[in-house]
TIZADREN-889399 format. One record per residue (C-alpha): residue number from 1; residue in one letter; chain; x, y, z. Coordinates in nm, 2 decimals. Each point is the difference from the previous one (the first is absolute). Layout:
BEGIN
+-----+-----+-------+--------+--------+--------+
!   n ! res ! chain !     xx !     yy !     zz !
+-----+-----+-------+--------+--------+--------+
! NUM !   A !     A !      X !      Y !      Z !
...
+-----+-----+-------+--------+--------+--------+
END
This chain:
BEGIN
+-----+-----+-------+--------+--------+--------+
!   n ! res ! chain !     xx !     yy !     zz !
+-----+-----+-------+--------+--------+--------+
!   1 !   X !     A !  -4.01 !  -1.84 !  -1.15 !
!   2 !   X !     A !   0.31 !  -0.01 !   0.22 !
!   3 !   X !     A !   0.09 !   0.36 !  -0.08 !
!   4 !   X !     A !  -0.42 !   0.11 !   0.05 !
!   5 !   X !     A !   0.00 !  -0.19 !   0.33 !
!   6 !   X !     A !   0.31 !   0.18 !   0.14 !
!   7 !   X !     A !  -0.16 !   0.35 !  -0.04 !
!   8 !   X !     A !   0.20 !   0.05 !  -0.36 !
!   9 !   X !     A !  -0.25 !   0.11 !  -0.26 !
!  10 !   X !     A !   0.08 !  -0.16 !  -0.34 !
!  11 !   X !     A !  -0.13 !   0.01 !  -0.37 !
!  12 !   X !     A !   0.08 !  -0.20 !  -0.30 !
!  13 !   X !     A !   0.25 !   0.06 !  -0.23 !
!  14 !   X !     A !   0.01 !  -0.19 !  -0.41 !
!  15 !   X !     A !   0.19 !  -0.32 !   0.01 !
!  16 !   X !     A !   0.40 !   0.01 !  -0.02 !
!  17 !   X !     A !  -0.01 !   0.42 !   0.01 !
!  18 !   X !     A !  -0.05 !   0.32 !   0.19 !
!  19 !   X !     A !  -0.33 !   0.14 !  -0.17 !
!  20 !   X !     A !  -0.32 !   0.01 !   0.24 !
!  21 !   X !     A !  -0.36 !  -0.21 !  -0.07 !
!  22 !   X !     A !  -0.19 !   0.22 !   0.15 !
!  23 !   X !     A !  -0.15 !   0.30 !  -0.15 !
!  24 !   X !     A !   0.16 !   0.25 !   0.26 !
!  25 !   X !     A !   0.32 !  -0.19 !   0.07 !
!  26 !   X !     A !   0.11 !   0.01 !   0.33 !
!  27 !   X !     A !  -0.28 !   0.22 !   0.18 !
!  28 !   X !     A !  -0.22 !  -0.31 !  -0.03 !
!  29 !   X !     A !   0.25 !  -0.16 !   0.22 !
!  30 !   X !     A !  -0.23 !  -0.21 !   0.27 !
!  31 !   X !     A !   0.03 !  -0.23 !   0.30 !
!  32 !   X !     A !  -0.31 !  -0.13 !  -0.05 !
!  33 !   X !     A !   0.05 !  -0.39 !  -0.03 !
!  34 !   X !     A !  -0.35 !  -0.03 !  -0.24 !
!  35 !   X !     A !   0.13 !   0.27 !  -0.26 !
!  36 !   X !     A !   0.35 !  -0.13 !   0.01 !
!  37 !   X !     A !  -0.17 !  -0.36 !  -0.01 !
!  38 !   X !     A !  -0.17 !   0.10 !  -0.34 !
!  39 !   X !     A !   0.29 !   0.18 !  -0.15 !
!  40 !   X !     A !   0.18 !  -0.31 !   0.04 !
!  41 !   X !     A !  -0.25 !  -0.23 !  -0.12 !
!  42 !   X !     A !  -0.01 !   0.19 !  -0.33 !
!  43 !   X !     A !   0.38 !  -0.02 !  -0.06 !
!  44 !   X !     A !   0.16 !  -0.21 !   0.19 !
!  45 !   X !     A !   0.35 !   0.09 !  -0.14 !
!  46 !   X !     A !  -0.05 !   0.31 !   0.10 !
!  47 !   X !     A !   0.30 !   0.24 !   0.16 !
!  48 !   X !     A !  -0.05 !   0.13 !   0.35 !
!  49 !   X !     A !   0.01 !   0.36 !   0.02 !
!  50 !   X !     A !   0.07 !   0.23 !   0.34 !
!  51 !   X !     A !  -0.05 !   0.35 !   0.00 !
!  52 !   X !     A !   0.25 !   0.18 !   0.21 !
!  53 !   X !     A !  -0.04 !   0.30 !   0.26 !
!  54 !   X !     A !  -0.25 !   0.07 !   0.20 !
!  55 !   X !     A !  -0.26 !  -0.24 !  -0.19 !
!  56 !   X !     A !   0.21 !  -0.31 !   0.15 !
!  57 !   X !     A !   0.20 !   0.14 !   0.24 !
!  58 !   X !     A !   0.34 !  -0.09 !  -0.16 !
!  59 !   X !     A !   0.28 !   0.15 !  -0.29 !
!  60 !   X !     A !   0.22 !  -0.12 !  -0.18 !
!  61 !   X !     A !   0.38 !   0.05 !  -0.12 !
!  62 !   X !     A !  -0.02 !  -0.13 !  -0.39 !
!  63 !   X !     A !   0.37 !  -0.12 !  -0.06 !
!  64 !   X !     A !   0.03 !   0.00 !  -0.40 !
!  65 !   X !     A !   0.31 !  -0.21 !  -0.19 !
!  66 !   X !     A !  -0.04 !   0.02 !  -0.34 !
!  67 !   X !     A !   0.24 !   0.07 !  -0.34 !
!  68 !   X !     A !   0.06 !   0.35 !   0.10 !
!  69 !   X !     A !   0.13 !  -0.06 !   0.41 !
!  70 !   X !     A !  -0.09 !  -0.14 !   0.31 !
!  71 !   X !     A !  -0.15 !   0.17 !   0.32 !
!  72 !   X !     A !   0.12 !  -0.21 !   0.23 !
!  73 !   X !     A !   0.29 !   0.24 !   0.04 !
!  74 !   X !     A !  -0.20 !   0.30 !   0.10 !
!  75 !   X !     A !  -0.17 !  -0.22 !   0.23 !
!  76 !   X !     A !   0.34 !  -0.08 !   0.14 !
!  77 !   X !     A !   0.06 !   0.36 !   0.07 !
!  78 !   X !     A !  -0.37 !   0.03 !   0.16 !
!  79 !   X !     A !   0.07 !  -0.29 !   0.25 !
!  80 !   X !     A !   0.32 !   0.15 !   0.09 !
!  81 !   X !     A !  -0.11 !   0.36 !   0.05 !
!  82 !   X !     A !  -0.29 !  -0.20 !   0.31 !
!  83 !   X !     A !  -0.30 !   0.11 !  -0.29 !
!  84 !   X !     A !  -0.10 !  -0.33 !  -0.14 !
!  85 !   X !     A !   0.11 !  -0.27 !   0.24 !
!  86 !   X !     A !  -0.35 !  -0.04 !   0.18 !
!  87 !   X !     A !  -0.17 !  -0.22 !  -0.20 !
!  88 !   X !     A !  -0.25 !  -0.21 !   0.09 !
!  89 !   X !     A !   0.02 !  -0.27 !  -0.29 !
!  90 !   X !     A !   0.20 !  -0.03 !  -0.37 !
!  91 !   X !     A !  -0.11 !  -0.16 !  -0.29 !
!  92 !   X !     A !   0.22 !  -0.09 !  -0.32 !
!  93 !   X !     A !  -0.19 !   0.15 !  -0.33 !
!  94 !   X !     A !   0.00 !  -0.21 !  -0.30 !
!  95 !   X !     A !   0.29 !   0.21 !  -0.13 !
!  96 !   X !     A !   0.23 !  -0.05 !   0.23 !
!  97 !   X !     A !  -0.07 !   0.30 !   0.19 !
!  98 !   X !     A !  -0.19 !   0.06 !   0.30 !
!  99 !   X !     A !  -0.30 !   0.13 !   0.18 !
! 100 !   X !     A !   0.09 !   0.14 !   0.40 !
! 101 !   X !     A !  -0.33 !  -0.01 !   0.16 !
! 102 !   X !     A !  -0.01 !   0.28 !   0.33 !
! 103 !   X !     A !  -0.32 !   0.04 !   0.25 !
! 104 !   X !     A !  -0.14 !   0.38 !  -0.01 !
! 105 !   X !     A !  -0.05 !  -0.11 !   0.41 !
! 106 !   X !     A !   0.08 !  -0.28 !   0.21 !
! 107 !   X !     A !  -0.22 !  -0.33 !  -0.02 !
! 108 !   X !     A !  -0.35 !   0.05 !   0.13 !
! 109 !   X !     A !   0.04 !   0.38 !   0.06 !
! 110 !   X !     A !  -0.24 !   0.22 !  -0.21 !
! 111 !   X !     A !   0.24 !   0.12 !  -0.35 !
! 112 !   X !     A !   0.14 !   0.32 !   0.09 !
! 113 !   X !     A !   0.19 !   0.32 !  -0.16 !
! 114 !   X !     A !  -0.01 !   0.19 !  -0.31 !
! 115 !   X !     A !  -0.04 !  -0.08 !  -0.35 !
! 116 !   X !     A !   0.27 !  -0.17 !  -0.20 !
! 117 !   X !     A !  -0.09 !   0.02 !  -0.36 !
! 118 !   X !     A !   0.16 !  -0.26 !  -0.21 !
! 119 !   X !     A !   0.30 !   0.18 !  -0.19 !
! 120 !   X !     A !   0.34 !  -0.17 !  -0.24 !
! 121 !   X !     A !   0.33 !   0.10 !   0.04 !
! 122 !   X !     A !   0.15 !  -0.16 !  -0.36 !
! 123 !   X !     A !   0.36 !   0.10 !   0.03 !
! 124 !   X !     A !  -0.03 !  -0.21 !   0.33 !
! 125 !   X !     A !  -0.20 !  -0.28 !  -0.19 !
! 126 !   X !     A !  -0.23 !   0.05 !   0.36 !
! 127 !   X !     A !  -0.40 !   0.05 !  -0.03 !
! 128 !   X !     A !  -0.14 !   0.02 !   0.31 !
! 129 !   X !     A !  -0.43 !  -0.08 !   0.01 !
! 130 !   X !     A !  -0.16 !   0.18 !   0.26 !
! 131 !   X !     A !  -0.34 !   0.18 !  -0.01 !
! 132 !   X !     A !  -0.13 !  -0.06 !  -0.34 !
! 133 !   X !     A !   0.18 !  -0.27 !  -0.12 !
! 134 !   X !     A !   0.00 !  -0.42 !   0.04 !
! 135 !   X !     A !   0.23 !  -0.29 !  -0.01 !
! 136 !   X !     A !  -0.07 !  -0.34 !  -0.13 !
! 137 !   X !     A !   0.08 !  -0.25 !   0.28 !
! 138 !   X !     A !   0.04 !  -0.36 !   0.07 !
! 139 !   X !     A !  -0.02 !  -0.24 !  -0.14 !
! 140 !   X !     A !  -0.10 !   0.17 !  -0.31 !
! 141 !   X !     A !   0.20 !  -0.05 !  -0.33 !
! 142 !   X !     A !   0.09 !   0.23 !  -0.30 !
! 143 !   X !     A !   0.10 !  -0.13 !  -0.33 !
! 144 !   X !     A !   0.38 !   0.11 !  -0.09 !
! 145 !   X !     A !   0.11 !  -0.13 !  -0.35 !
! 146 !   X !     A !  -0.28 !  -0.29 !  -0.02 !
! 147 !   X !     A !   0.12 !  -0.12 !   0.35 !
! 148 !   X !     A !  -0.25 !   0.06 !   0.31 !
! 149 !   X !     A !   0.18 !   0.08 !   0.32 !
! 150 !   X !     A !  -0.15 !   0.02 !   0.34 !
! 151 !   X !     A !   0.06 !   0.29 !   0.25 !
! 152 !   X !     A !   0.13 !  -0.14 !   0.26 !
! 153 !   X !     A !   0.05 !   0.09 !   0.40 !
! 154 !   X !     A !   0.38 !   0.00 !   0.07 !
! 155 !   X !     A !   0.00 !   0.10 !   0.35 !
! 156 !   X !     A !  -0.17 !   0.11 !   0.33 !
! 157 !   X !     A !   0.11 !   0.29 !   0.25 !
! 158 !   X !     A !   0.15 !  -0.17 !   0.26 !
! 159 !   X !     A !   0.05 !   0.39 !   0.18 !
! 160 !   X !     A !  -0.25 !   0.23 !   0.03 !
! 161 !   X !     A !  -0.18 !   0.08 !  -0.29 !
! 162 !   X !     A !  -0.06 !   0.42 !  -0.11 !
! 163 !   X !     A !  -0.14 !   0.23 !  -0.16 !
! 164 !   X !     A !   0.18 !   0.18 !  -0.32 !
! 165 !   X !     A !   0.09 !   0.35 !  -0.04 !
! 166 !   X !     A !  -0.05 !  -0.01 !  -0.38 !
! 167 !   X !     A !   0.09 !   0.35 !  -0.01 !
! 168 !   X !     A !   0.33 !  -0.08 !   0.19 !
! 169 !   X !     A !   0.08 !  -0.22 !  -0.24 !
! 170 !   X !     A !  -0.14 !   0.17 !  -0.29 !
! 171 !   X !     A !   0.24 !   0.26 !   0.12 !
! 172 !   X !     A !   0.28 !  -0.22 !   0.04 !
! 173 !   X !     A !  -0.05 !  -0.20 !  -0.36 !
! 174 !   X !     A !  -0.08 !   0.30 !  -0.18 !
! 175 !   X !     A !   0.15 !   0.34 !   0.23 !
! 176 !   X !     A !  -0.24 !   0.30 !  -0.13 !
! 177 !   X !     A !   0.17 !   0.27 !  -0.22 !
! 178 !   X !     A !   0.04 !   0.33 !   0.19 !
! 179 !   X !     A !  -0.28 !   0.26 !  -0.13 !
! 180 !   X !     A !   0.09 !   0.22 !  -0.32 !
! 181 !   X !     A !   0.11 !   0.38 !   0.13 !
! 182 !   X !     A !  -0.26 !   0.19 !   0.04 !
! 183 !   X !     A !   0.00 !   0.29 !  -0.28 !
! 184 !   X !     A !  -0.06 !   0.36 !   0.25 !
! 185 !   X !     A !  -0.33 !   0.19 !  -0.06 !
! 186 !   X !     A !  -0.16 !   0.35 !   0.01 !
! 187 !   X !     A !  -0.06 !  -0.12 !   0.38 !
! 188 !   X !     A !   0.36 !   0.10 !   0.02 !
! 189 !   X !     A !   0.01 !   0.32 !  -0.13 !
! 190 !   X !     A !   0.06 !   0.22 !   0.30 !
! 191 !   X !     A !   0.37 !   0.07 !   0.05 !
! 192 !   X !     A !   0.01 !  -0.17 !   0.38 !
! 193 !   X !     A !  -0.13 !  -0.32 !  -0.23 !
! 194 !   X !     A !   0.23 !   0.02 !  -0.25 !
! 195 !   X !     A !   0.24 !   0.02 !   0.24 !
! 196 !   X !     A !  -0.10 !  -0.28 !   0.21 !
! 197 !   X !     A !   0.00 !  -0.24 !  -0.36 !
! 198 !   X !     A !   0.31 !   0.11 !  -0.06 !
! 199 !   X !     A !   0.17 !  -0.06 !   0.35 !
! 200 !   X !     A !  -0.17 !  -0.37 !  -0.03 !
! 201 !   X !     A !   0.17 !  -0.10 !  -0.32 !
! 202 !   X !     A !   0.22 !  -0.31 !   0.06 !
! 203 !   X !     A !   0.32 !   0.00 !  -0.23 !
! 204 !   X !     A !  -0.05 !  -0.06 !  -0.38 !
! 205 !   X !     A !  -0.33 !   0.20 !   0.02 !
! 206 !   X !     A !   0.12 !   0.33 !   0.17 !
! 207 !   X !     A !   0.12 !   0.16 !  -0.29 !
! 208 !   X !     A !  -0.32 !  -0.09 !  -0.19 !
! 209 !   X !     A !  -0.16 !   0.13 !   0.27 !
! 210 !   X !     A !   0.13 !   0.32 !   0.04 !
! 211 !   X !     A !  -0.03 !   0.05 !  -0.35 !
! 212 !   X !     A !  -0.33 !  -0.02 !   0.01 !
! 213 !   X !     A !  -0.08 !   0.21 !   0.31 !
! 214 !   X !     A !   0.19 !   0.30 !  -0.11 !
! 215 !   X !     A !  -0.21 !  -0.03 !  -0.34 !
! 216 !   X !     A !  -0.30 !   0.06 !   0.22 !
! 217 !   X !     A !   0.14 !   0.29 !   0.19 !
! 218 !   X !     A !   0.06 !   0.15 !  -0.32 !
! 219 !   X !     A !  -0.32 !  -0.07 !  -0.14 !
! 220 !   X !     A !  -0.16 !   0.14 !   0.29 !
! 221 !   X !     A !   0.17 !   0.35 !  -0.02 !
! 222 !   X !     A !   0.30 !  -0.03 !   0.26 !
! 223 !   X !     A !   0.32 !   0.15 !  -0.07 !
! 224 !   X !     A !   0.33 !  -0.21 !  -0.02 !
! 225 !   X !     A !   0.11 !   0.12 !   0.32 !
! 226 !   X !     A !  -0.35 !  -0.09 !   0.17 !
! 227 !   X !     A !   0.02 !  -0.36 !  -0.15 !
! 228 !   X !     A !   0.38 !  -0.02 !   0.05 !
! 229 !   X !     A !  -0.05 !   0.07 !   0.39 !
! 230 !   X !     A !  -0.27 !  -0.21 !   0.06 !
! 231 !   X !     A !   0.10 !  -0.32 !  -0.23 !
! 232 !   X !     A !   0.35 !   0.03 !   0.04 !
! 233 !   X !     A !  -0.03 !  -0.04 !   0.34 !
! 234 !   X !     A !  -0.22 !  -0.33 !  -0.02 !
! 235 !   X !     A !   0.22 !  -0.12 !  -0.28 !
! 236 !   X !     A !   0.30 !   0.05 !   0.17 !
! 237 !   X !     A !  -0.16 !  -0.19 !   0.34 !
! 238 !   X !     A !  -0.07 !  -0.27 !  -0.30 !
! 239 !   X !     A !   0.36 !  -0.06 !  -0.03 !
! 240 !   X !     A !   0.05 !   0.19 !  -0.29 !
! 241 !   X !     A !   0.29 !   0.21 !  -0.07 !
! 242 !   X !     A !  -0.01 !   0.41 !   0.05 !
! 243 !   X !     A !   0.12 !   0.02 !  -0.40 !
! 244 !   X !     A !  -0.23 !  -0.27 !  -0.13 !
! 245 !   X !     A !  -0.31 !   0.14 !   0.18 !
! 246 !   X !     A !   0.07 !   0.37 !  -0.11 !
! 247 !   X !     A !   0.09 !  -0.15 !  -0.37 !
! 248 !   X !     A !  -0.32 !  -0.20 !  -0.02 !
! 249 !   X !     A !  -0.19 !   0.26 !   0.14 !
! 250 !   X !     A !   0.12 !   0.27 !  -0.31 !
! 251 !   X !     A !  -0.07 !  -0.29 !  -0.24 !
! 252 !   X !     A !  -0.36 !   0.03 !   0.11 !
! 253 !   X !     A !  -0.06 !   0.40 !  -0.04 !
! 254 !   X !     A !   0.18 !  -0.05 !  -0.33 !
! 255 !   X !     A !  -0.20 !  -0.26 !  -0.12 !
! 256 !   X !     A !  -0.37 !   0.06 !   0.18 !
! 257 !   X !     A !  -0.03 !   0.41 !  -0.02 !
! 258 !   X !     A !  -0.23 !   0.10 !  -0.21 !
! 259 !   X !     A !   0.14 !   0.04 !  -0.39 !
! 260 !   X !     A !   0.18 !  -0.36 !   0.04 !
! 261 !   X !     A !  -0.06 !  -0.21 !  -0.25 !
! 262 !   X !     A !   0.02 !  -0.29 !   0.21 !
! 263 !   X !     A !  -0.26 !  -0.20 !   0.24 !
! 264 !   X !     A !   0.02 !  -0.13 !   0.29 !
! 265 !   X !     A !  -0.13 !  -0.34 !   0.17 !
! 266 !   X !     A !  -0.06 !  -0.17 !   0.29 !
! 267 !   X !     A !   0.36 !  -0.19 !   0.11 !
! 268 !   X !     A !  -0.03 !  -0.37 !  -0.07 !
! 269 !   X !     A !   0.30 !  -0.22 !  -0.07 !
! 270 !   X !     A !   0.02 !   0.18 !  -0.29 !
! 271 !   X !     A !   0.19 !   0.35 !  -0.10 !
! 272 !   X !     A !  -0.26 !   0.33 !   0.06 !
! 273 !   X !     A !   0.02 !   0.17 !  -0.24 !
! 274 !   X !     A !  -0.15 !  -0.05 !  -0.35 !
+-----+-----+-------+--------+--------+--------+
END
């Protein structure tokens, strides 16, 4: 009732664990003092649940320590880089971990910004409940080996609370793997194209590259000296020595004029030619 009078919609969650009572878990999340009245009344054991996001206006850092690590380490890291030091409350989990609670806006402004769907980063042992998600709270307790331990509120922000940039620190905990190469297509095909692929080719994929390109020119009917002009050029502005371009460039009328018995693909981080 202290949560629903604050403005923080709750729902009921089974005694000593996580799962929801209510048919549509957190989305029946209310305020309303006579439905959290009869929830209450009908299992008074019952965990208290908070969705988080836009639905109450908070998330929530999840902190996990279990067999396999410990997140408060990445944490650490977060604090330190000025991304997760604006919380507005923390609460020690049952486990020994712990929940970092941020406001999407400042107290008694209207919740503001984007979504923030909830998301895990488990090489960080770091979940982060946003839109979508909930958190059990205070002074709920979960059963761990027989033993029912309460969550517990640890501290209070005595600076000035903020909002998180989970995708900061979703970048931070987990940084994003640059994008695959892009395998060339027929779009390409003109020789100014070809020869504008070819002159963007950082090193390691330059030779590939070139490959490639000159087995176009050939398949579209230019002569060796056509393709050698125009590619050479943009292989040599690559960084690619005069004798490796010219050498990669026969390679490809040997292998791609028509009689070969050899095919050519798109360059991945793979060899060419089959």
């Amino acid at each position: 009732m202290r949560y629903a009078t604050a403005d923080l919609p709750v729902f009921p969650c089974a005694p000593g664990a996580k799962r929801p009572l209510t048919k549509s878990g957190f989305h029946d999340a209310t305020t309303s003092a006579r439905t959290v009245a009869e929830w209450w009344r009908r299992t008074p054991e019952a965990n208290i649940g908070i969705p988080t996001g836009r639905l109450s206006g908070m998330d929530v850092v999840d902190v996990d320590v279990h067999g396999s690590g410990s997140g408060y380490p990445a944490f650490e890291r977060a604090r330190a880089a000025g991304i997760s030091d604006g919380w507005a409350w923390l609460v020690r989990t049952p486990s020994g971990g712990m929940h970092a609670y941020y406001l999407r806006s400042a107290r008694g402004d209207a919740v503001r910004g984007g979504e923030q769907r909830s998301w895990q980063a488990p090489s960080a042992h770091v979940d982060f409940r946003g839109d979508g998600g909930y958190v059990v709270a205070p002074p709920s307790r979960l059963s761990i080996d027989g033993v029912r331990t309460a969550y517990a509120v640890i501290a209070t922000a005595t600076h000035e609370a903020r909002p998180l940039d989970a995708q900061r620190l979703r970048n931070l905990l987990e940084p994003p793997r640059p994008a695959p190469p892009r395998a060339p297509t027929r779009a390409l095909g003109s020789p100014e194209g070809l020869a504008n692929y070819v002159a963007s080719r950082p090193e390691g994929e330059r030779n590939r590259g070139l490959f490639w390109a000159a087995c176009r020119m050939v398949e579209e009917g230019h002569g060796f000296d056509t393709t050698r002009s125009i590619l050479g050029d943009a292989a040599r502005s690559a960084g690619l020595p005069e004798r490796e371009t010219e050498s990669t460039i026969r390679s490809a009328y040997r292998i791609a004029q028509p009689g070969s018995t050899s095919r050519t693909v798109a360059p991945q981080s793979t060899a060419v030619t089959l």
